[in-house]
N, C-alpha and C positions, 0 to 999 in steps of 0.2 A: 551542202554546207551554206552557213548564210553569217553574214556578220552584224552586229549589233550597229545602232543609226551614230552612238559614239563611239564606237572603233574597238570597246574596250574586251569585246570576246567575239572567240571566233566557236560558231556551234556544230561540230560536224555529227555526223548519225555513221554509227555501227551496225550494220544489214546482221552481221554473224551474233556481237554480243545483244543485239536488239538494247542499244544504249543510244544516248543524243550525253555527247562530252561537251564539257563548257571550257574550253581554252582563253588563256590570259594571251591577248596578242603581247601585251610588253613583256613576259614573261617568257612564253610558247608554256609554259604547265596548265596541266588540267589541273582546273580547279573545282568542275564538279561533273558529275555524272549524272544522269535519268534513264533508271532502268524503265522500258516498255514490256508488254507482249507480246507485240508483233516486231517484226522487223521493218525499218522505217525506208519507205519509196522519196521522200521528199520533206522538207519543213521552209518554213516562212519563218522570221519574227515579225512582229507587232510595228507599230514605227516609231510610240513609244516604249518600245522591249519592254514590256509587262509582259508578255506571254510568247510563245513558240505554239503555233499550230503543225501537227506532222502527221503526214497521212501515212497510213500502213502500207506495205508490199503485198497487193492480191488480199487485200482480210477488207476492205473496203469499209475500215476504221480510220475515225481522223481526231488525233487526241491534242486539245489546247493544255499547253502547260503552264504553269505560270511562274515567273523567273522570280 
């Protein structure tokens, strides 16, 4: 899970639904979802949170997202 450099989402990864959720930290609701095909071993954001980089579990993919 990693949080955004303004505080304002928190992005955790789903190994089972192979999803990256975008939570409202003032909220705690998802606000959005990224389905993947692989299930995700780890992600980064950006440091201007333009994009989420997340590498797969064992598939030795690694997909930039862009927010």
């Amino acid at each position: 899970m990693v949080i955004s450099s303004d505080g304002q989402y928190l992005y955790l990864t789903s190994s089972v639904d192979k999803k990256i959720f975008q939570i409202s930290t003032q909220t705690g609701s998802v606000t959005d979802s990224i389905s993947l095909a692989d299930s995700i071993s780890g992600i980064q954001i950006s440091p201007d949170n333009s994009f989420i980089l997340a590498d797969s579990l064992g598939g030795g993919n690694v997909y930039k997202i862009s927010l």
